[in-house]
KEKE-3310 file (N, C-alpha, C; in steps of 0.2 Angstrom, whole numbers, plus 5000, padded with zeros to 4 digits):
npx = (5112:5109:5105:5114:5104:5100:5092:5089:5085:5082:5074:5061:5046:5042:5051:5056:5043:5047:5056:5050:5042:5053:5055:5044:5047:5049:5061:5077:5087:5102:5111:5107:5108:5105:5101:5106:5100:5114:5104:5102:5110:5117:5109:5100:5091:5077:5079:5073:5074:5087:5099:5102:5113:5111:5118:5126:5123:5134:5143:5151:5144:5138:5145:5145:5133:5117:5102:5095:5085:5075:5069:5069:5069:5068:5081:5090:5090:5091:5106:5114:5108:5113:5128:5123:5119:5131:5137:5134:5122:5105:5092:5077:5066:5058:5053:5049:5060:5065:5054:5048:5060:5064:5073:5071:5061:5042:5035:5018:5017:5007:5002:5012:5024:5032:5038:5049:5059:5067:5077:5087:5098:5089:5073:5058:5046:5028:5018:5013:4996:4993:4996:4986:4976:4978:4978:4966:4960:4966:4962:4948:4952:4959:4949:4940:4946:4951:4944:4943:4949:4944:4948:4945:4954:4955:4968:4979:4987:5000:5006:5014:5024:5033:5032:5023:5011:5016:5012:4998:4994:4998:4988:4975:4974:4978:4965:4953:4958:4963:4953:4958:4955:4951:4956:4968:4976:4992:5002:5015:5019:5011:4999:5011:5027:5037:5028:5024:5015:5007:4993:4980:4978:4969:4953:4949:4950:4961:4964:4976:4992:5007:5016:5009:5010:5012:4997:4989:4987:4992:5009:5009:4995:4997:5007:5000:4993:5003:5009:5000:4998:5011:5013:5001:5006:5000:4997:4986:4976:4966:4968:4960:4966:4959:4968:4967:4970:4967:4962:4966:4975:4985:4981:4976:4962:4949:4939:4934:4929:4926:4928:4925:4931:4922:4904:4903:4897:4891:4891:4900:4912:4915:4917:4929:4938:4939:4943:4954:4975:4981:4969:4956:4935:4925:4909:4896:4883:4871:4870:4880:4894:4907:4922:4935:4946:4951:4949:4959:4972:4990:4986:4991:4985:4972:4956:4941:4925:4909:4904:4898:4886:4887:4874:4869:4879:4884:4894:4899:4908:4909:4916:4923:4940:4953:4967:4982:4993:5007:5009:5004:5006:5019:5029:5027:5024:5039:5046:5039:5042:5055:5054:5049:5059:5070:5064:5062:5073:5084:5090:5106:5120:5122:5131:5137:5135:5117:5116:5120:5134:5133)
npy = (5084:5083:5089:5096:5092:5100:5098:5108:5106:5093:5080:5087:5092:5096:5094:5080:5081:5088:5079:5069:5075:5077:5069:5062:5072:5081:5087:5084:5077:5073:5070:5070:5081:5079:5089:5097:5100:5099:5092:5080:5076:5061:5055:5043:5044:5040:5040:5038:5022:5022:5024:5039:5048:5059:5075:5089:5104:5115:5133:5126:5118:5119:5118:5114:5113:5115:5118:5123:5118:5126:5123:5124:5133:5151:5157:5149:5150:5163:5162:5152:5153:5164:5158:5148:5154:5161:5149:5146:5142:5141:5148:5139:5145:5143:5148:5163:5171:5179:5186:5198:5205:5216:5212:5199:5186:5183:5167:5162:5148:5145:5161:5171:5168:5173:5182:5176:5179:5190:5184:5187:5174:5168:5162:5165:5156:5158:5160:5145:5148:5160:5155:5145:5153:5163:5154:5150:5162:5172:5169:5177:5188:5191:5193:5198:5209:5214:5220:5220:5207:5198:5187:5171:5157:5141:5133:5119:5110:5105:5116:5121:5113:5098:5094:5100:5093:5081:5085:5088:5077:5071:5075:5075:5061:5059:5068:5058:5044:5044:5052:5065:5083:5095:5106:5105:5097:5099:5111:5114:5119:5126:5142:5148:5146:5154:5163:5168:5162:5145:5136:5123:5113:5103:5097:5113:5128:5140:5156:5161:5163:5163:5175:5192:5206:5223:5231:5224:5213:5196:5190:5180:5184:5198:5193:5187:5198:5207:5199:5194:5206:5206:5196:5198:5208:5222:5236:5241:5232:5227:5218:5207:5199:5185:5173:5157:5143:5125:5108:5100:5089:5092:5099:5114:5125:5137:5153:5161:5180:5190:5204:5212:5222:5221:5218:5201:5187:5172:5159:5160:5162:5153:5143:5149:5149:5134:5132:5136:5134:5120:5122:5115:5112:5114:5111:5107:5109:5102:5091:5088:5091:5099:5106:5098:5096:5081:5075:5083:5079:5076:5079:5089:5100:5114:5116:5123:5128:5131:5143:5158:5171:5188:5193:5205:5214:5219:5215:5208:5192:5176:5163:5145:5137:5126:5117:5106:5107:5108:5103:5110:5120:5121:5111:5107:5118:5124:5113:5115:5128:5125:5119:5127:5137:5129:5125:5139:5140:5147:5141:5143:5150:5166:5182:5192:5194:5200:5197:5198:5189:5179)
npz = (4969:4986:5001:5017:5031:5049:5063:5077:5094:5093:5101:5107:5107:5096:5090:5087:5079:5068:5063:5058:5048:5040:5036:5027:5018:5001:5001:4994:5003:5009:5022:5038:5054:5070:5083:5101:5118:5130:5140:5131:5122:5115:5116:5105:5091:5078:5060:5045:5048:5051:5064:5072:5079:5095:5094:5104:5106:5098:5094:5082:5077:5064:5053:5034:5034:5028:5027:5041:5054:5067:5083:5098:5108:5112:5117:5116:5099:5099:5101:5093:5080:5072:5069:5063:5051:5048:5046:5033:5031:5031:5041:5048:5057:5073:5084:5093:5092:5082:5075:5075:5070:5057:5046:5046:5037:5041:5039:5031:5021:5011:5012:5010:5004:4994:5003:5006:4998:5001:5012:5024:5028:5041:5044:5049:5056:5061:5076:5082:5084:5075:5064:5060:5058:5049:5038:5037:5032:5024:5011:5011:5012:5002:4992:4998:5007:5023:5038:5053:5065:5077:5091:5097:5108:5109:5116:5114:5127:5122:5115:5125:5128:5129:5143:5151:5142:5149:5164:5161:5159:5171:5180:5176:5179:5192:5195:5191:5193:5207:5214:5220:5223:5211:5210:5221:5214:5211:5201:5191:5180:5169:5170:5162:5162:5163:5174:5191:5197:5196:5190:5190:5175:5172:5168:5171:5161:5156:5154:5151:5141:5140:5147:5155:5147:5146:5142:5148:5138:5133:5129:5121:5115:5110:5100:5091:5086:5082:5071:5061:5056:5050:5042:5032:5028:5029:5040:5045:5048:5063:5076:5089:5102:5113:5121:5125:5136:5137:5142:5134:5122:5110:5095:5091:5093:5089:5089:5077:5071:5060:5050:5034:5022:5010:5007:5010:5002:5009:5004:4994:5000:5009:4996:4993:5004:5002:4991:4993:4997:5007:5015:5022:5020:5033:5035:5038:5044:5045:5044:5057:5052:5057:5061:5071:5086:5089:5076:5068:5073:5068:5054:5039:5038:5038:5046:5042:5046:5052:5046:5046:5045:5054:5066:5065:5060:5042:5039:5044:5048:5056:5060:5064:5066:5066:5068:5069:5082:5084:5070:5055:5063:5068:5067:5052:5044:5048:5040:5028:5023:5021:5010:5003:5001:4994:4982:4975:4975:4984:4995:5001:5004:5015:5011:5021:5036:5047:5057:5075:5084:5096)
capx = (5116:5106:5107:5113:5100:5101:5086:5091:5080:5076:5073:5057:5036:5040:5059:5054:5039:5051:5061:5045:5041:5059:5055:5040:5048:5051:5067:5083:5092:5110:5113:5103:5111:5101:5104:5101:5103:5117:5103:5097:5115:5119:5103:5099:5085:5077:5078:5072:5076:5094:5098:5105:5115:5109:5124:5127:5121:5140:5143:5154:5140:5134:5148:5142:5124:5111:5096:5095:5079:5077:5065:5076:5067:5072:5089:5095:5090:5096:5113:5116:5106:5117:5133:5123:5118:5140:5143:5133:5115:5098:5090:5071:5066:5051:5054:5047:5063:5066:5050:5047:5065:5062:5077:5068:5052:5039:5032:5017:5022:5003:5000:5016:5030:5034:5042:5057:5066:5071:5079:5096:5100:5086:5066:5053:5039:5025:5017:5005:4988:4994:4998:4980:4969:4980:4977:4958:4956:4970:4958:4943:4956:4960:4944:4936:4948:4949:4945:4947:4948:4942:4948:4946:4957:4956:4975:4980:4993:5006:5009:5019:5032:5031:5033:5015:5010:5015:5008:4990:4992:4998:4984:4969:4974:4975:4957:4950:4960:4964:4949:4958:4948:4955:4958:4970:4982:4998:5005:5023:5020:5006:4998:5016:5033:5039:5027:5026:5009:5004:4987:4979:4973:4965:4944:4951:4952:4965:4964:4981:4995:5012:5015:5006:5013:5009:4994:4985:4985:4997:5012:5002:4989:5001:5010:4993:4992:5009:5011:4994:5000:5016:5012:4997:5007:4994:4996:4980:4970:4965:4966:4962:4966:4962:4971:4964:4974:4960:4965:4967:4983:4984:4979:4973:4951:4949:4931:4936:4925:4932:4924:4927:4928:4917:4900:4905:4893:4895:4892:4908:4919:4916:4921:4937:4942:4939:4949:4963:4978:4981:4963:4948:4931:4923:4906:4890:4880:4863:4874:4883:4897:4910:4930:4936:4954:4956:4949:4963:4978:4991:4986:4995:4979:4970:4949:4938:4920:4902:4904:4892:4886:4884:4868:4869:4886:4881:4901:4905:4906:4910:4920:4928:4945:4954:4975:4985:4998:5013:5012:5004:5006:5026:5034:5025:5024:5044:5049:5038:5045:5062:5053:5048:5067:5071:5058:5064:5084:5086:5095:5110:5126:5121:5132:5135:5128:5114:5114:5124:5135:5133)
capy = (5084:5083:5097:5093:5096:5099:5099:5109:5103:5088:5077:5091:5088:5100:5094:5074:5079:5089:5075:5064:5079:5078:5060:5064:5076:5079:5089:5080:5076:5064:5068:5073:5081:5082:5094:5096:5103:5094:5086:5075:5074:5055:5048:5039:5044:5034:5044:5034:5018:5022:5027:5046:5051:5067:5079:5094:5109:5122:5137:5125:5112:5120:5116:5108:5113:5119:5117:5121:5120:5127:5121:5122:5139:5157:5158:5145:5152:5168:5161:5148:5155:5167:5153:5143:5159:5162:5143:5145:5136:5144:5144:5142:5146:5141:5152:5169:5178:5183:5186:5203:5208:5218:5208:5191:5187:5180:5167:5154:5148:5148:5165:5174:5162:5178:5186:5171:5181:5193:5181:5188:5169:5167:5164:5163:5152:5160:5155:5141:5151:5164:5150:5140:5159:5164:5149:5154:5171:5176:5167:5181:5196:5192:5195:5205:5214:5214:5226:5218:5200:5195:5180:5166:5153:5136:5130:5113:5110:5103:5124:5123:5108:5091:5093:5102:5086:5075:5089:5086:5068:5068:5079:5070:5053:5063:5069:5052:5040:5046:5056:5073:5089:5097:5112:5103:5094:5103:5113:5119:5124:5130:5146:5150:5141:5157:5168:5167:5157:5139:5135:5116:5113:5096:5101:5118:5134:5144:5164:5164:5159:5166:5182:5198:5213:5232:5232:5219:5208:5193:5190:5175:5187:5201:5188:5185:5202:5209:5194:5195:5214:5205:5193:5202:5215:5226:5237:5246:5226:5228:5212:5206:5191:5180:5167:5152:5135:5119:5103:5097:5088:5091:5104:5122:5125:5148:5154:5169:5183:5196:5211:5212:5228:5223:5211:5193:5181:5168:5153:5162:5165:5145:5144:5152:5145:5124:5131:5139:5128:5122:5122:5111:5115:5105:5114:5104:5111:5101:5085:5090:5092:5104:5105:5096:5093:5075:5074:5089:5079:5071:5081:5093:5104:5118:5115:5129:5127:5134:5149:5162:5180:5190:5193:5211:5217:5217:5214:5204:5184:5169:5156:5140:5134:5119:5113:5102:5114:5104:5102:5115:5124:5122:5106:5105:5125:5124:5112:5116:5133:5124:5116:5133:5138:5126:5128:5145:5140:5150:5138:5149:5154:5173:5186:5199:5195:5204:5194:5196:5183:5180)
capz = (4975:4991:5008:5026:5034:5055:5069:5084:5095:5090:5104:5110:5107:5089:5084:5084:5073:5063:5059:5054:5043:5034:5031:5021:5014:4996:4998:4994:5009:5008:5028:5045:5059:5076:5089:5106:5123:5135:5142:5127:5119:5118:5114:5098:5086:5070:5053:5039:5049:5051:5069:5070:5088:5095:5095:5111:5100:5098:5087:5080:5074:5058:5048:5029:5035:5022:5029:5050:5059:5075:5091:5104:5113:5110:5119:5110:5093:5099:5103:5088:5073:5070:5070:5057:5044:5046:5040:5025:5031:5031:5048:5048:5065:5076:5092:5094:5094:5078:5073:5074:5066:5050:5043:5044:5034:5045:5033:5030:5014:5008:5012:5010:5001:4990:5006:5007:4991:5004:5017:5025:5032:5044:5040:5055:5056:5064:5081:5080:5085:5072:5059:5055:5057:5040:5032:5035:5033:5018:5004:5013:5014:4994:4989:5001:5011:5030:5042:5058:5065:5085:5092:5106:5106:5113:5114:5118:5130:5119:5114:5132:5128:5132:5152:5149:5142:5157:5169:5161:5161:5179:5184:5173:5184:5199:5199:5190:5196:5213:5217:5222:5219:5202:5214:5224:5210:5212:5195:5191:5172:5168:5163:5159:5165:5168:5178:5197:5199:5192:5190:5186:5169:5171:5173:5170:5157:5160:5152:5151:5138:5142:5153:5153:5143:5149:5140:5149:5134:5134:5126:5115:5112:5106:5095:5084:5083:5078:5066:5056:5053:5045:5038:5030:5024:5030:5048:5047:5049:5068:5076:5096:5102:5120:5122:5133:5138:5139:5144:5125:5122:5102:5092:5095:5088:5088:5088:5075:5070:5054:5048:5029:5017:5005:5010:5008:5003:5012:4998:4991:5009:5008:4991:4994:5009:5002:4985:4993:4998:5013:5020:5020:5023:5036:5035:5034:5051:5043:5047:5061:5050:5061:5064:5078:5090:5089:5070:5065:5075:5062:5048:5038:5035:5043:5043:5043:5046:5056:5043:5047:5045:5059:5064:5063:5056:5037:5036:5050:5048:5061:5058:5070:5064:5070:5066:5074:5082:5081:5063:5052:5070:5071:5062:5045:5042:5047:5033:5020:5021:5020:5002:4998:5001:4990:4975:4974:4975:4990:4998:4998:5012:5013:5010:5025:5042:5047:5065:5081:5087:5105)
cpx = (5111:5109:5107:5108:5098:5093:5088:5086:5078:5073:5066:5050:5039:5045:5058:5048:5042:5055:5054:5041:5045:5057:5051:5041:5048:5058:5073:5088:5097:5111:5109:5108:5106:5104:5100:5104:5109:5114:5100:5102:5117:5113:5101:5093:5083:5076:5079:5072:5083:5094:5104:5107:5115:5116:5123:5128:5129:5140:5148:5150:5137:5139:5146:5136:5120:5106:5097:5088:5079:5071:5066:5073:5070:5079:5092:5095:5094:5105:5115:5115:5108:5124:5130:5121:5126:5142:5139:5126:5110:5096:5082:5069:5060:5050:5050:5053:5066:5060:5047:5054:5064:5067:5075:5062:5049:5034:5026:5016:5013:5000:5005:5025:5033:5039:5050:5061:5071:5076:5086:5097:5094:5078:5061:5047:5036:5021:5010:4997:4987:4994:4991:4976:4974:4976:4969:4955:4960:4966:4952:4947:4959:4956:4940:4937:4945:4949:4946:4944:4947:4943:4950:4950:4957:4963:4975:4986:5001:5010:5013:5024:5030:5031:5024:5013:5008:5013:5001:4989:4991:4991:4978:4968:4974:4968:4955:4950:4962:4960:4951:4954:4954:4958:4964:4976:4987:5002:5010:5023:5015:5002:5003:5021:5037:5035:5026:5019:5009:4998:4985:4976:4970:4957:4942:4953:4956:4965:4971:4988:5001:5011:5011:5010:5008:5003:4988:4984:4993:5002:5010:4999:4993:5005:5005:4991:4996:5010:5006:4996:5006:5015:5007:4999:5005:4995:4990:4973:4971:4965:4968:4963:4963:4962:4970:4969:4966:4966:4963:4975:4987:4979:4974:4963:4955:4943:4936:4933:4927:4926:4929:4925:4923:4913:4903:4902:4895:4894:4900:4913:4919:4918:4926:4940:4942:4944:4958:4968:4982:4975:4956:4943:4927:4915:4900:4883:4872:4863:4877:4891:4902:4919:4931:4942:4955:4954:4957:4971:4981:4990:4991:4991:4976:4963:4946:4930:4915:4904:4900:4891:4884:4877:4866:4874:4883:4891:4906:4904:4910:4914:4924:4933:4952:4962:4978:4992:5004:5016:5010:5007:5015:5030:5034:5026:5033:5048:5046:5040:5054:5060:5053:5056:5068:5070:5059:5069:5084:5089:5102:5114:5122:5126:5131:5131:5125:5113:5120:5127:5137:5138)
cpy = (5086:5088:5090:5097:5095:5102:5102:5109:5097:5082:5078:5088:5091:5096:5083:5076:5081:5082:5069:5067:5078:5072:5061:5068:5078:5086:5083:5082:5071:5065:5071:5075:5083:5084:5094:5100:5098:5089:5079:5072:5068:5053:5046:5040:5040:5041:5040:5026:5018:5026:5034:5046:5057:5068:5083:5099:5114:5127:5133:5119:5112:5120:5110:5107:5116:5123:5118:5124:5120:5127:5121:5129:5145:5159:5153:5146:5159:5166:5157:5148:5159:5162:5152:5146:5160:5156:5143:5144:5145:5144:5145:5140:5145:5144:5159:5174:5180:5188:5193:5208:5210:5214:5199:5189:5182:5175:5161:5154:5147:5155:5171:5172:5168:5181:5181:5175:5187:5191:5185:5181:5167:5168:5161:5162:5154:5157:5151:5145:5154:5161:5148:5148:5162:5162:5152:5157:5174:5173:5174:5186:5197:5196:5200:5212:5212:5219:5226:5210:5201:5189:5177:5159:5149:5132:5123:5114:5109:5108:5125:5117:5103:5092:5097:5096:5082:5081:5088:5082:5067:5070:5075:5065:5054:5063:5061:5046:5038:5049:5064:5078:5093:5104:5111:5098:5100:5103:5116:5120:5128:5134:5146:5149:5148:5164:5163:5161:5151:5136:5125:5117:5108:5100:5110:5123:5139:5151:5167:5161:5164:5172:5186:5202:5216:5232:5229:5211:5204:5192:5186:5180:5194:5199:5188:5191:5206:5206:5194:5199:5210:5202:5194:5207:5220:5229:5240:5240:5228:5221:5212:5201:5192:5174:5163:5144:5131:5111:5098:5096:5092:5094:5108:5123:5135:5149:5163:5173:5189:5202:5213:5220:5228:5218:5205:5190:5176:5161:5155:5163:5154:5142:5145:5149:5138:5126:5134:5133:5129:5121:5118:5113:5109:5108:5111:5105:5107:5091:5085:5089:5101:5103:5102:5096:5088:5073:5076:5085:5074:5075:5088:5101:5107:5117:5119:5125:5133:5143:5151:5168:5181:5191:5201:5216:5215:5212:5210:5195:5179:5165:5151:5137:5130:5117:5110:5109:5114:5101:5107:5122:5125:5117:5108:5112:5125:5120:5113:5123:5131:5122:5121:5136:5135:5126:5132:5145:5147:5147:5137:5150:5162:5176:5193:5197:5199:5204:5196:5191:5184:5176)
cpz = (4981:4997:5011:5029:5043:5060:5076:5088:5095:5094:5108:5105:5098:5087:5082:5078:5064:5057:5056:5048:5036:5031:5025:5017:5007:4993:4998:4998:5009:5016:5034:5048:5065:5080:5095:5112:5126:5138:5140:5124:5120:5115:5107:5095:5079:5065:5047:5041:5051:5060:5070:5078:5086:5098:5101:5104:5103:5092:5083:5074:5069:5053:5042:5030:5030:5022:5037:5053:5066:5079:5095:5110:5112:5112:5116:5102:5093:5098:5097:5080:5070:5066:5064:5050:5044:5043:5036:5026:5032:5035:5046:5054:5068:5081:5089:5093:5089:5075:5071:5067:5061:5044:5041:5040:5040:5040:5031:5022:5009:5005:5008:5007:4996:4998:5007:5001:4996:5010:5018:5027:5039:5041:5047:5054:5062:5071:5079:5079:5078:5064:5054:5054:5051:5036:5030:5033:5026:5012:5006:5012:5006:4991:4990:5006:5020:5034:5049:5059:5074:5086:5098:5105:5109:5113:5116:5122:5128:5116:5119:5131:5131:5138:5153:5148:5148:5162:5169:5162:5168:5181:5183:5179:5191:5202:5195:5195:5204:5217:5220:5220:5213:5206:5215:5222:5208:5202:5196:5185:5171:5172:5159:5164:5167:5172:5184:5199:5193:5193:5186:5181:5168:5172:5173:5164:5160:5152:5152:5148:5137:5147:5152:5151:5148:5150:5142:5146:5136:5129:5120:5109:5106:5100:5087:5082:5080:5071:5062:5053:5046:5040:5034:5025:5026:5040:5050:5048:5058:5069:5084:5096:5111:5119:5128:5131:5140:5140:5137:5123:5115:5096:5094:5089:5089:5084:5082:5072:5066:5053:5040:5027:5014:5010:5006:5007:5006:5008:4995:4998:5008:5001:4991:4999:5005:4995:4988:4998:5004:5021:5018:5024:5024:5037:5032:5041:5053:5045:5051:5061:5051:5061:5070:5080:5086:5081:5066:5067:5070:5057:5047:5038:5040:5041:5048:5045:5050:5053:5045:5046:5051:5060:5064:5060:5048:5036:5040:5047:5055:5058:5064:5064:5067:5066:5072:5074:5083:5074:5059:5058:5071:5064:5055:5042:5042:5042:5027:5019:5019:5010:4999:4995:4994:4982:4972:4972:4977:4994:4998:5004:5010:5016:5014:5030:5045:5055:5069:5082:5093:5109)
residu = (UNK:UNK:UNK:UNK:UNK:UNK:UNK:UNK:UNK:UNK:UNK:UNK:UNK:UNK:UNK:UNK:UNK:UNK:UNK:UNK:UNK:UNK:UNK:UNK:UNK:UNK:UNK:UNK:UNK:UNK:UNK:UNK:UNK:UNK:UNK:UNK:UNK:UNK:UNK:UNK:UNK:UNK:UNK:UNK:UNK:UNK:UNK:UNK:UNK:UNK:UNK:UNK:UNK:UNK:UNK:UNK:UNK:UNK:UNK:UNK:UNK:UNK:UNK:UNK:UNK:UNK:UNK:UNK:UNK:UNK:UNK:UNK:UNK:UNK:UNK:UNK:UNK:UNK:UNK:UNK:UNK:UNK:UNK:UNK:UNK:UNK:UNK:UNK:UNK:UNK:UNK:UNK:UNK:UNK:UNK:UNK:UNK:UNK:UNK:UNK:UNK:UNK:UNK:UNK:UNK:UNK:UNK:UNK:UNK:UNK:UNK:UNK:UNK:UNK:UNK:UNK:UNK:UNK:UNK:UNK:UNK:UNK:UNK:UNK:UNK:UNK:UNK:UNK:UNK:UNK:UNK:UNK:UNK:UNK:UNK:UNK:UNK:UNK:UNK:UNK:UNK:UNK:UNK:UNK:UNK:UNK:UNK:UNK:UNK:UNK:UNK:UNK:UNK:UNK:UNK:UNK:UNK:UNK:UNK:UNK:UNK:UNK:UNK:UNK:UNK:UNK:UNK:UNK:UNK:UNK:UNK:UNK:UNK:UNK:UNK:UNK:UNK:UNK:UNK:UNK:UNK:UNK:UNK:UNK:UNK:UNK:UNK:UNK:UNK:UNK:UNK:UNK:UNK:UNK:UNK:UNK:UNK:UNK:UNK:UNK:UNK:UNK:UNK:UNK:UNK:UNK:UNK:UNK:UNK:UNK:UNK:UNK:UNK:UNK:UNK:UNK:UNK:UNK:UNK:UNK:UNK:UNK:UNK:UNK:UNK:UNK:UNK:UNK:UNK:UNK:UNK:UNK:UNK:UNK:UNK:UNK:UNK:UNK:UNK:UNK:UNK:UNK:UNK:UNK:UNK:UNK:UNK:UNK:UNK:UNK:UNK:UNK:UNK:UNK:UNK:UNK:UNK:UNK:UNK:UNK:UNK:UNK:UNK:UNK:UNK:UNK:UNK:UNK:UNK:UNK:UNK:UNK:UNK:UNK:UNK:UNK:UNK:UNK:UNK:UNK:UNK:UNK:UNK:UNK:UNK:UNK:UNK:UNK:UNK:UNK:UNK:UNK:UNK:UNK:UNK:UNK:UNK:UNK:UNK:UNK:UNK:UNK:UNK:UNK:UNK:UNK:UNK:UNK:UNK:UNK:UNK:UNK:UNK:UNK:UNK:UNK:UNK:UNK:UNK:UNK:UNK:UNK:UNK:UNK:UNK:UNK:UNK:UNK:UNK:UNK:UNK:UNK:UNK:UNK:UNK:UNK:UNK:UNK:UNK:UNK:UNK:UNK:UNK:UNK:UNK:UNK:UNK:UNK:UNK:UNK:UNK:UNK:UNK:UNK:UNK:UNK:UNK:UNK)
# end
């Protein structure tokens, strides 16, 4: 017997890739339901060739659900994911706002597919930045233990939602097309849709991905740091991030720099990374054999490459790592955790909710 399984979100840059995830899928699905805000309710999606109408997401929408993926933004997960762990369904979550909760596992199904046995009804897929630098670095931290990570990150803009998208596009054809100066193309999303400034990102790097926290650092950058800790297991890994916005439509690259327990050889750090699953190793520098964005976009896979050892740390090493941020980055991480779900026979009403209903 096959799961209902529902897309909240699904009309957004992550909840259409979701639904061409499920298609690939190899969990057994008999029916879709997609969900959406008011303002998409109505419109017609294709799922398998069959045409699906998008529903008006209620707490009433997750009856006979099994499976419920959410993209829809954090007050909507906030508000709803509780609803669909009370009718019985599984929520696997793509937003920031469970993430921290000590009741959720935070999970990439590579690294940490053992923590889904604890799920109360909700299971959070971590934020893209934080997603491929796992995939990279948990085959080095088996072996040789971590002792801190430093990381630069080149995002693409499609980490801000589709209207990011048409913001770059406009702005690109602006200065090309139109000749404006890149100064002077007017922005209303980016760095972050909600703080008080908007900066252009055509011709531009922008140093800034979501708000500022306290501590100077951004919320992004506290994201990759908090979430490594969990995901890792481990609170004593040190881990900084800066987070940069580039004018790249389609997946995020990250200059990342570790510092290992023991020394790593680095024929074996390359080793480990191309055997463990999940990652390829693009890593031939004599060819000019490197990871790239538009190579990375589409795929399911995280590609490490331009391995190095410091040139003074006996314990430090280099690495560049490139995923599309849309799919290992949000879609593909949130249903192969629903396969994991599955695999396990976890796909379960739970028992006592743990959540709020708002």
């Amino acid at each position: 017997m096959g799961y209902t399984v529902a897309v909240v979100g699904a009309t957004g840059a992550v909840g259409t890739r979701m639904i061409q995830q499920l298609e690939q899928s190899n969990l057994p699905i008999d029916e879709i339901r997609l969900l959406s805000s008011s303002r998409s309710a109505g419109k017609v999606l294709k799922y398998k060739g069959q045409d699906v109408t998008v529903e008006l997401t209620t707490e009433d929408s997750f009856a006979g659900v099994d499976i419920a993926l959410f993209s829809a933004g954090g007050s909507v997960s906030a508000k709803f994911a509780p609803y669909a762990v009370k009718a019985g369904a599984v929520v696997v979550d793509n937003t920031s706002y469970f993430r921290q909760n000590p009741d959720v596992p935070l999970v990439v199904p590579e690294v940490n597919a053992h923590a889904l046995e604890a799920h109360n009804g909700i299971v959070s897929c971590p934020n893209c930045s934080t997603i491929q630098m796992m995939v990279a670095l948990e085959p080095v931290r088996q072996k040789w233990g971590l002792e801190r990570i430093i990381v630069s990150t080149y995002q693409a803009v499609s980490g801000a939602g589709q209207s990011a998208i048409n913001e770059t596009e406009r702005e690109l054809k602006e200065v090309l097309n139109d000749g404006k100066d890149p100064k002077d193309v007017k922005a209303e999303i980016l760095p972050a849709g909600g703080d008080k400034k908007h900066y252009p990102i055509a011709f531009n790097a922008l140093a800034q991905i979501d708000v500022f926290t306290d501590n100077d650092y951004t919320y992004e950058e506290m994201k990759m740091t908090n979430e490594t800790k969990k995901i890792m297991e481990d609170d004593a890994i040190a881990v900084s991030a800066t987070c940069v916005r580039i004018p790249v439509l389609l997946a995020h690259s990250e200059s990342v720099y570790i510092e290992t327990k023991e020394v790593a050889p680095i024929e074996e750090v390359k080793a480990a990374i191309a055997n463990f699953p999940g990652a390829v190793l693009e890593d031939d520098v004599a060819h000019q054999v490197y990871p790239q964005a538009v190579n990375a976009v589409g795929k399911r896979e995280t590609f490490v490459g331009r391995i190095r050892k410091d040139l003074d740390a006996e314990k430090g090493i280099h690495m560049w790592v490139v995923s599309d941020n849309l799919l290992k980055g949000a879609a593909w991480n949130s249903v192969q955790i629903a396969e994991s779900l599955h695999e396990k026979g976890l796909v379960r009403p739970t028992k006592g909710l743990k959540f709020e209903l708002k």
